[in-house]
N, CA, C and O atoms as a CHARMM CRD file, in Angstrom:
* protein
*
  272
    1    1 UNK  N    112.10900  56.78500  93.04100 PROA 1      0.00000
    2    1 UNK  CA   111.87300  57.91200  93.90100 PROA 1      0.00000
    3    1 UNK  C    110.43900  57.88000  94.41400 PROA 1      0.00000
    4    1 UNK  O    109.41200  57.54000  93.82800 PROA 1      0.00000
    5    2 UNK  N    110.65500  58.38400  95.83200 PROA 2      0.00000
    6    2 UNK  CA   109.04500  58.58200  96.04600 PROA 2      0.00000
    7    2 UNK  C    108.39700  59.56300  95.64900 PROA 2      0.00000
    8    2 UNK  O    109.09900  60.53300  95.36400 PROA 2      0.00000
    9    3 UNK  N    106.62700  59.76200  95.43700 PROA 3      0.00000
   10    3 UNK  CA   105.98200  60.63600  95.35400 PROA 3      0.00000
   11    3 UNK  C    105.54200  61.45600  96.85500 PROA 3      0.00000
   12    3 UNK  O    105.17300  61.01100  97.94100 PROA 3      0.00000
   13    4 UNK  N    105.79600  63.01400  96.29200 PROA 4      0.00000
   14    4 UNK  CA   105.50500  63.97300  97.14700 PROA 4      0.00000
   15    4 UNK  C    104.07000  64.59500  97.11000 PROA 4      0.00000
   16    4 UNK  O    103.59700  65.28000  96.20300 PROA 4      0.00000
   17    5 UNK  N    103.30600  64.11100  98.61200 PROA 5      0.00000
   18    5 UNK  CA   101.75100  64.83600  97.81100 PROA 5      0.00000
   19    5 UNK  C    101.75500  66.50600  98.24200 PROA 5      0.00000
   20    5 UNK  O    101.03500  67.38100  97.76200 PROA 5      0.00000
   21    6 UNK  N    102.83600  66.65600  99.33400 PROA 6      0.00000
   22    6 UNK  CA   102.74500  68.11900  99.32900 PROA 6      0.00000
   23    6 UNK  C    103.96100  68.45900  99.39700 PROA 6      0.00000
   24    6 UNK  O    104.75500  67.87700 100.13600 PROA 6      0.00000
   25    7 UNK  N    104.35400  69.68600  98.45500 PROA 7      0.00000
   26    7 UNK  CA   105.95100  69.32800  98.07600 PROA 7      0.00000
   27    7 UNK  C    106.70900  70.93900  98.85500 PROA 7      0.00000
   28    7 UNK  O    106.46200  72.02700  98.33600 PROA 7      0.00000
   29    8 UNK  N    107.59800  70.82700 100.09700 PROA 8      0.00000
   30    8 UNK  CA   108.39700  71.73500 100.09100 PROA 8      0.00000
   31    8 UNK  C    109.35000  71.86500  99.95300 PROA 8      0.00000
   32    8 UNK  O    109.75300  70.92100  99.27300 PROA 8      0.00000
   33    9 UNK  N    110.73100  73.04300 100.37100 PROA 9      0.00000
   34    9 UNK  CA   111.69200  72.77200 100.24900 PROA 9      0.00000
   35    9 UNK  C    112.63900  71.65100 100.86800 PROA 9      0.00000
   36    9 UNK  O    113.48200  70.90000 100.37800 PROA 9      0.00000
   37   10 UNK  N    112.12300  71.86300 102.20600 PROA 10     0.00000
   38   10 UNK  CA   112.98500  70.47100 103.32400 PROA 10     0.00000
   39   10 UNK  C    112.34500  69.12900 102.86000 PROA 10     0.00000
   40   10 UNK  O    113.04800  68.16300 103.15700 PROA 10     0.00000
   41   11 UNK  N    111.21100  68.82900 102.21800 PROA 11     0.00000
   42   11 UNK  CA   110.91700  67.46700 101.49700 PROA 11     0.00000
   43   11 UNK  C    111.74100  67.42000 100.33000 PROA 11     0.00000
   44   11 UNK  O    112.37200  66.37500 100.17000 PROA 11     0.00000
   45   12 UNK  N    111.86000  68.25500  99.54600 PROA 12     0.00000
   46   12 UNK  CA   113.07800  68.23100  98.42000 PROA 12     0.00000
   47   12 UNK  C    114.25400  67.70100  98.98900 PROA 12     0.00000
   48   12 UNK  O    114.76000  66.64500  98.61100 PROA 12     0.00000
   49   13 UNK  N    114.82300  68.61300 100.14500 PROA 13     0.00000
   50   13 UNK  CA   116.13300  68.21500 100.35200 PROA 13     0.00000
   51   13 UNK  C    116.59600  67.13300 100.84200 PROA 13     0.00000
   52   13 UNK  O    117.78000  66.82400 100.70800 PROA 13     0.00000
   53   14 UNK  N    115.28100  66.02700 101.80800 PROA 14     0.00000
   54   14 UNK  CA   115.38900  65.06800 102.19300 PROA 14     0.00000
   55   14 UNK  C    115.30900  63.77400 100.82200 PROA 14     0.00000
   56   14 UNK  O    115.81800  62.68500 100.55700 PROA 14     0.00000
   57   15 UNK  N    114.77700  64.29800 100.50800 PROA 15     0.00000
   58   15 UNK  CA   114.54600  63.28000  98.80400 PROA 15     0.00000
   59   15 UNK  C    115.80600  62.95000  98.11200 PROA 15     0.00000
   60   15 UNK  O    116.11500  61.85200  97.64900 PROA 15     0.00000
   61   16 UNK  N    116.58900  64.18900  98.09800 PROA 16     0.00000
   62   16 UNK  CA   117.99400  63.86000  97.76200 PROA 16     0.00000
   63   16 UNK  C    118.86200  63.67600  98.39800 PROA 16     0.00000
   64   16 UNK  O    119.74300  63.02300  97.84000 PROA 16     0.00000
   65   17 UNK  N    119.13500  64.09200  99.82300 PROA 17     0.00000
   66   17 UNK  CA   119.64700  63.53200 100.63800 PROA 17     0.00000
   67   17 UNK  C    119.46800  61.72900 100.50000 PROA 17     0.00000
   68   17 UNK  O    120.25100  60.91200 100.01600 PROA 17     0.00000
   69   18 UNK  N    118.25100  61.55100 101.06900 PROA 18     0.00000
   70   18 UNK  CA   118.32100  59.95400 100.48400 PROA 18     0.00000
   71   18 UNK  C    118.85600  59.60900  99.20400 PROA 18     0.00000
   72   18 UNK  O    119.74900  58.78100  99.38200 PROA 18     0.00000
   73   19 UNK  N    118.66600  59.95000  97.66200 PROA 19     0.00000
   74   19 UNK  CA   119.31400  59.71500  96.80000 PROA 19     0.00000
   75   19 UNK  C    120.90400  59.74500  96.29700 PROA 19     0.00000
   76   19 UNK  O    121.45300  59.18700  95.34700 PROA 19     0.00000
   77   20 UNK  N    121.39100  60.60000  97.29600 PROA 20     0.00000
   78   20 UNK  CA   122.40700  60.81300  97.37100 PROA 20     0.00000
   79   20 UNK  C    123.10900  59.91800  98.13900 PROA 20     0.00000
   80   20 UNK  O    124.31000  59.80700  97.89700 PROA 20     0.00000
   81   21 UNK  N    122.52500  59.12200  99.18700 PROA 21     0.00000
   82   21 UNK  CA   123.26600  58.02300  99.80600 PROA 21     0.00000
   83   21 UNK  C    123.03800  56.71200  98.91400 PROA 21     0.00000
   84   21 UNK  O    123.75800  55.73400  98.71500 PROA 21     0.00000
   85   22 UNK  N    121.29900  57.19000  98.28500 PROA 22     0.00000
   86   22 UNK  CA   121.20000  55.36700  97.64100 PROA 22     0.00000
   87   22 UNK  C    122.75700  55.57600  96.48400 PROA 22     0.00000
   88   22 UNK  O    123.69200  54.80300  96.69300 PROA 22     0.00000
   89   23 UNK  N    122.84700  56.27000  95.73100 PROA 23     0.00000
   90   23 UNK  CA   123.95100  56.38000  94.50000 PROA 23     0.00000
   91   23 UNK  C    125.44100  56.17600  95.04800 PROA 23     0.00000
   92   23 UNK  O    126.44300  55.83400  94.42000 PROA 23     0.00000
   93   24 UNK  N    125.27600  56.52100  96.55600 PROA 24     0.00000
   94   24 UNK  CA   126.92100  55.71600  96.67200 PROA 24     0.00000
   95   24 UNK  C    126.65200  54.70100  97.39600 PROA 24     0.00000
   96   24 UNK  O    127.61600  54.09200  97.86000 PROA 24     0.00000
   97   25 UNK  N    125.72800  54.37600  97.60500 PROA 25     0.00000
   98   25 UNK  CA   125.73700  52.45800  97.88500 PROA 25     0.00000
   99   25 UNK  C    125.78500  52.10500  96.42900 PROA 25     0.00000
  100   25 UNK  O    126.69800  51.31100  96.20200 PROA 25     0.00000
  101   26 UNK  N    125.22400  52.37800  95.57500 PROA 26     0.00000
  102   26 UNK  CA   125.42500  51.91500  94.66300 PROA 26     0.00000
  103   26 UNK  C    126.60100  52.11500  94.09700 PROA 26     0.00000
  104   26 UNK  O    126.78000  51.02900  93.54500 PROA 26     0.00000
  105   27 UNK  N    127.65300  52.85400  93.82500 PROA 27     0.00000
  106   27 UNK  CA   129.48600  53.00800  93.04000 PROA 27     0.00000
  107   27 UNK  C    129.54500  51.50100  94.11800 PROA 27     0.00000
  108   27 UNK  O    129.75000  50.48700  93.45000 PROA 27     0.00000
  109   28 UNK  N    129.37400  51.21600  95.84400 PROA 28     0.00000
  110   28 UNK  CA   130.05900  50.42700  96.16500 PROA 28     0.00000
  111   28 UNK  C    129.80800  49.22500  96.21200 PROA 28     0.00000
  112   28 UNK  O    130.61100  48.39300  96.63500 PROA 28     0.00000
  113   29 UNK  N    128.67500  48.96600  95.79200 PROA 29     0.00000
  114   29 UNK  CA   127.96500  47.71300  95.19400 PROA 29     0.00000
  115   29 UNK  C    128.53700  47.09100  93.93300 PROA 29     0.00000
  116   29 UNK  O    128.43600  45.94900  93.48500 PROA 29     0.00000
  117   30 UNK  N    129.47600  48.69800  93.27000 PROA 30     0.00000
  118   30 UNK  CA   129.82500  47.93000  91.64300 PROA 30     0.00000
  119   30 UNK  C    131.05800  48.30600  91.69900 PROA 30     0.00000
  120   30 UNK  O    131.58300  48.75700  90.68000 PROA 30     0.00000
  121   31 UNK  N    131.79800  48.19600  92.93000 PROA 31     0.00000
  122   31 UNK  CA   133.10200  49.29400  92.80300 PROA 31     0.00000
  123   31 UNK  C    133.94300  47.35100  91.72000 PROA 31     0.00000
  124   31 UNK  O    135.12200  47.03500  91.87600 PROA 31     0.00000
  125   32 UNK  N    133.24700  46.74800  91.07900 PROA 32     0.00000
  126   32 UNK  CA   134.40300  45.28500  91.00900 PROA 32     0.00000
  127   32 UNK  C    134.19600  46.14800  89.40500 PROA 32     0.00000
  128   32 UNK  O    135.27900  46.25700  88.83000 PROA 32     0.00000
  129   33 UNK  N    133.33600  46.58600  88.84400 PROA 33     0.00000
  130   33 UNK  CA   133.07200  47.24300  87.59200 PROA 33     0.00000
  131   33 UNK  C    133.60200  48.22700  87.34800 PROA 33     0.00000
  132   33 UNK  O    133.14000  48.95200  86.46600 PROA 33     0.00000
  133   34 UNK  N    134.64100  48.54400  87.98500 PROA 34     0.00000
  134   34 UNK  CA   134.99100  50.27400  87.57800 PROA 34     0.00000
  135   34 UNK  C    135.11500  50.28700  86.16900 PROA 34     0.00000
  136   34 UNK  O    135.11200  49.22800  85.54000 PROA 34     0.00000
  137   35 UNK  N    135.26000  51.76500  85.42400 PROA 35     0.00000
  138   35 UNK  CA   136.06500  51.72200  84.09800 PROA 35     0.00000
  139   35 UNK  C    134.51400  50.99100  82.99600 PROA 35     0.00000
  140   35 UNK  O    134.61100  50.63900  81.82100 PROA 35     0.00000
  141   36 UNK  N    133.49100  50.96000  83.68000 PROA 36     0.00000
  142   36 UNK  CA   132.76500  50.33300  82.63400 PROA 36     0.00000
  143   36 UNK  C    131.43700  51.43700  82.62600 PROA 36     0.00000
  144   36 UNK  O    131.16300  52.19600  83.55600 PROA 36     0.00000
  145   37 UNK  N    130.58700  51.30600  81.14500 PROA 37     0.00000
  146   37 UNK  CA   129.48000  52.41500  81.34100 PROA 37     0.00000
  147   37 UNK  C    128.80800  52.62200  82.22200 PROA 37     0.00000
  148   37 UNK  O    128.53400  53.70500  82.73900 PROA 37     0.00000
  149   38 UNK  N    128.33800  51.19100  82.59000 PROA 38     0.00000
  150   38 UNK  CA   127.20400  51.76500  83.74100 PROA 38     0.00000
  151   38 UNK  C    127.88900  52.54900  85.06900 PROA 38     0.00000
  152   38 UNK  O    127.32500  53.34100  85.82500 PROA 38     0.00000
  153   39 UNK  N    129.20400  52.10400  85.10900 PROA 39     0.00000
  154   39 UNK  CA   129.27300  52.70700  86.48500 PROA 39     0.00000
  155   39 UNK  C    129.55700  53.73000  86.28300 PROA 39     0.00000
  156   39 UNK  O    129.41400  54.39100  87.31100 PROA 39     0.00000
  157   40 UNK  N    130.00100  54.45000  85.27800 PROA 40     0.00000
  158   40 UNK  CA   130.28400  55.83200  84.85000 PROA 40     0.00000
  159   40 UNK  C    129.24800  56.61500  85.03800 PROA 40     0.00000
  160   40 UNK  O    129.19000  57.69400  85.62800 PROA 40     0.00000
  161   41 UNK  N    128.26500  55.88400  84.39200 PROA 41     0.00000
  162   41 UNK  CA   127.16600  56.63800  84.58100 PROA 41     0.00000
  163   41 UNK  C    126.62900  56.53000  85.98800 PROA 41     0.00000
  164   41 UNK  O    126.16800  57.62900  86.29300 PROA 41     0.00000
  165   42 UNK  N    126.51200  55.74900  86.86900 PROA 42     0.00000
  166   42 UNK  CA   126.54700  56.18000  88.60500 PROA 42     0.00000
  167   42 UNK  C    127.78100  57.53700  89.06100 PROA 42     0.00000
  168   42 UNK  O    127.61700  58.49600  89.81500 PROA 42     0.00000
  169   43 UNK  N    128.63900  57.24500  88.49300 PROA 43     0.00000
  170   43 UNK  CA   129.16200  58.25400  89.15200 PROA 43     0.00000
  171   43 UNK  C    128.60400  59.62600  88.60200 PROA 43     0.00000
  172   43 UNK  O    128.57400  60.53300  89.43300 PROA 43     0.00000
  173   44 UNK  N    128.10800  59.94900  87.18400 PROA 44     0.00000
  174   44 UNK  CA   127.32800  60.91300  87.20100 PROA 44     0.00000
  175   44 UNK  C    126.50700  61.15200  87.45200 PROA 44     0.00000
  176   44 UNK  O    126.07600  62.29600  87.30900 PROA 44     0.00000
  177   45 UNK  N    125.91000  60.27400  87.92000 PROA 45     0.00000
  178   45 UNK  CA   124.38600  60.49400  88.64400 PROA 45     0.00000
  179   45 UNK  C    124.28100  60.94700  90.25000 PROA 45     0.00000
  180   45 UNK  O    123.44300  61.52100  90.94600 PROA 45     0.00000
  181   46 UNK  N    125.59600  60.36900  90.44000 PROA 46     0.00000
  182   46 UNK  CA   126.24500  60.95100  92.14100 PROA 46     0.00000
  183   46 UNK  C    126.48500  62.41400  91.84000 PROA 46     0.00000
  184   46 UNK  O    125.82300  63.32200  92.34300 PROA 46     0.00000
  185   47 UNK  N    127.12600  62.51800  91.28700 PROA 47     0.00000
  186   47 UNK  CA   127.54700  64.27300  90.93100 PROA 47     0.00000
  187   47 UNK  C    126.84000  65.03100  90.75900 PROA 47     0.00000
  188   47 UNK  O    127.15000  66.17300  91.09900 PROA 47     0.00000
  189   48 UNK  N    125.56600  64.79100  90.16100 PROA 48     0.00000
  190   48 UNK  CA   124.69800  65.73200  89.24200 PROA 48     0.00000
  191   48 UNK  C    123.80300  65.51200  91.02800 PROA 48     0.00000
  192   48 UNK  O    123.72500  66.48300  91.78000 PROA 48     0.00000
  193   49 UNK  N    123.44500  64.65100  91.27600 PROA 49     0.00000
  194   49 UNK  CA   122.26500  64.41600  92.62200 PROA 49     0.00000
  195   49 UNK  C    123.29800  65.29900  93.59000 PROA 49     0.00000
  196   49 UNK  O    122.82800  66.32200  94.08700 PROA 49     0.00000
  197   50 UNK  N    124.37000  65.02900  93.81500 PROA 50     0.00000
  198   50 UNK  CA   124.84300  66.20500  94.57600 PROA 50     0.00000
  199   50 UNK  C    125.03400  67.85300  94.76500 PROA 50     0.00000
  200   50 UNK  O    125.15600  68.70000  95.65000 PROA 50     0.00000
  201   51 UNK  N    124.97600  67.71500  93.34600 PROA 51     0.00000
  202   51 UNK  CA   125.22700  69.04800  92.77100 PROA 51     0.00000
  203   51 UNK  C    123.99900  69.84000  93.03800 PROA 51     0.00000
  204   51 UNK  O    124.02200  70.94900  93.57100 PROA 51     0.00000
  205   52 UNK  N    122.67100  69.07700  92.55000 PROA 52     0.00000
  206   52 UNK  CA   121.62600  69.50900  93.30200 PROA 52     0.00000
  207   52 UNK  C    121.40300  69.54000  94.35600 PROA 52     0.00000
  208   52 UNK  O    121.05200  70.67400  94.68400 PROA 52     0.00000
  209   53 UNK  N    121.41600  68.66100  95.37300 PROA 53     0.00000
  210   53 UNK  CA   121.01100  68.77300  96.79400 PROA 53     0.00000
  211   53 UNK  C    121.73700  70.10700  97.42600 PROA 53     0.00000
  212   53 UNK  O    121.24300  70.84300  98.28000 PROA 53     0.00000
  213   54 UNK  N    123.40400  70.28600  96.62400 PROA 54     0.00000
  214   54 UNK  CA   124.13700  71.73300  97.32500 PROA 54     0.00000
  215   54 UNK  C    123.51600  72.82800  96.73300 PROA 54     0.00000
  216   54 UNK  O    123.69700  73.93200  97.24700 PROA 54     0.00000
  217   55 UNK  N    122.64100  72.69400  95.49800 PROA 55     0.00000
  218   55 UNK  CA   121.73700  74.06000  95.26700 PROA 55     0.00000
  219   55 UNK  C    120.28500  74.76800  96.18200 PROA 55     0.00000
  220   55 UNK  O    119.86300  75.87900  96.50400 PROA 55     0.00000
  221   56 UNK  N    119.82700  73.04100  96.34900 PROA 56     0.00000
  222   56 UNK  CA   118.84900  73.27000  97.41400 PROA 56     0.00000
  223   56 UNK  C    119.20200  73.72500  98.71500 PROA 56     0.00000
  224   56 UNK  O    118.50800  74.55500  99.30300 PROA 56     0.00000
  225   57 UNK  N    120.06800  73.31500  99.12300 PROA 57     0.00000
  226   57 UNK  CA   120.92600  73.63400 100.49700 PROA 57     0.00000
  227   57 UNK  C    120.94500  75.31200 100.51400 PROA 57     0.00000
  228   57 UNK  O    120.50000  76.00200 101.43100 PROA 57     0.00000
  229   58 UNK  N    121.51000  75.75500  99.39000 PROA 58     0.00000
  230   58 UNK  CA   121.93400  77.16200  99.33300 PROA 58     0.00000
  231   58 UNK  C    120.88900  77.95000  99.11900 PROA 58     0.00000
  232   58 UNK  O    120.94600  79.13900  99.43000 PROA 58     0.00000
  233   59 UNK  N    119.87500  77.44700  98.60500 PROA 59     0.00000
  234   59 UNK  CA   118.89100  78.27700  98.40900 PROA 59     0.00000
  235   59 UNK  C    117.57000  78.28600 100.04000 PROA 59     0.00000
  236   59 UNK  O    116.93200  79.22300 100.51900 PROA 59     0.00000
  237   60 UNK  N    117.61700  77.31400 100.30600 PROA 60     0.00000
  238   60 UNK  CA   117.22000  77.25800 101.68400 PROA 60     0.00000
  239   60 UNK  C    118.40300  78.01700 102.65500 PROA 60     0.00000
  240   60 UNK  O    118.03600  78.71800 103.59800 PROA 60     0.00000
  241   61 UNK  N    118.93500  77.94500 102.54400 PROA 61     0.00000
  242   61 UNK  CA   120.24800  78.84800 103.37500 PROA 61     0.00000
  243   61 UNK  C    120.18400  80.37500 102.85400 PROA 61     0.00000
  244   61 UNK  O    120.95000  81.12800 103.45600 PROA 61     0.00000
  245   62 UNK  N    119.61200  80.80100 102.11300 PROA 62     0.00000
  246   62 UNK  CA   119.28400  82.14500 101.46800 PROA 62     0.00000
  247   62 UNK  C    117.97200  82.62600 101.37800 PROA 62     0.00000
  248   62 UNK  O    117.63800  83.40800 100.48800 PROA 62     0.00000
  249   63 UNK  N    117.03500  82.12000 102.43000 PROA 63     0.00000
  250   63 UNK  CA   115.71900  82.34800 102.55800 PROA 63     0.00000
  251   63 UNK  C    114.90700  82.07000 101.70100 PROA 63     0.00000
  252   63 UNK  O    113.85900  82.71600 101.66300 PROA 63     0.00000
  253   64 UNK  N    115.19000  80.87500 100.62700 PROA 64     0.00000
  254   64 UNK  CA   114.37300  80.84700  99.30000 PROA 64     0.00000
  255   64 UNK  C    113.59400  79.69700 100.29900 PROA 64     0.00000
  256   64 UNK  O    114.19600  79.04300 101.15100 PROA 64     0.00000
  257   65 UNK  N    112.00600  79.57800  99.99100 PROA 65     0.00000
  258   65 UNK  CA   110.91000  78.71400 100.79400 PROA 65     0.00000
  259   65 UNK  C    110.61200  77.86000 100.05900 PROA 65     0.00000
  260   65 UNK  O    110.41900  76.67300 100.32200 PROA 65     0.00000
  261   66 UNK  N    110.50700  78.75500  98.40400 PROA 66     0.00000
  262   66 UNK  CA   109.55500  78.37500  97.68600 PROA 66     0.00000
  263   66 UNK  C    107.82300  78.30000  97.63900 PROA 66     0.00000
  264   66 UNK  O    107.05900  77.67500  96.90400 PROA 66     0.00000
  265   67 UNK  N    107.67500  78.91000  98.37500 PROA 67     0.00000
  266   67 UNK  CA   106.04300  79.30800  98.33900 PROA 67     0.00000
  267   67 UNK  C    106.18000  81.17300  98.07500 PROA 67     0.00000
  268   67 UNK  O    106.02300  81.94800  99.01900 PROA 67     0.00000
  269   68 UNK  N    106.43700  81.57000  96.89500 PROA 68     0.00000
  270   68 UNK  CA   106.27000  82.52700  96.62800 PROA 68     0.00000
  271   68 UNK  C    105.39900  82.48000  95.26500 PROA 68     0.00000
  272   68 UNK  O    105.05300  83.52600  94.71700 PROA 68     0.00000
């Protein structure tokens, strides 16, 4: 991940936005591995990075700035 020297909400959301695409290049980089740990663990790492980016989403969609 990159470092943020000044951190807002739309730099958050772009951060995972990108992470969220690198993690499914990656399932399809290993889709010949299914059924094995590591890729299990990509797919939770897709889920959980998604799961966040739709919190950030919502909270920027609900006037949260984060400079309070």
């Amino acid at each position: 991940m990159q470092v943020l020297k000044e951190i807002t909400l739309d730099k958050v959301i772009n951060l995972y936005e990108g992470q969220v695409v690198h993690d499914k290049k990656q399932l399809i980089e290993w889709d010949d591995h299914r059924r094995t740990p590591l890729y299990e663990l990509k797919e939770r790492t897709l889920a959980q990075d998604k799961m966040i980016l739709g919190a950030l989403k919502c909270a920027r969609a609900n006037g949260y700035s984060g400079e309070e």
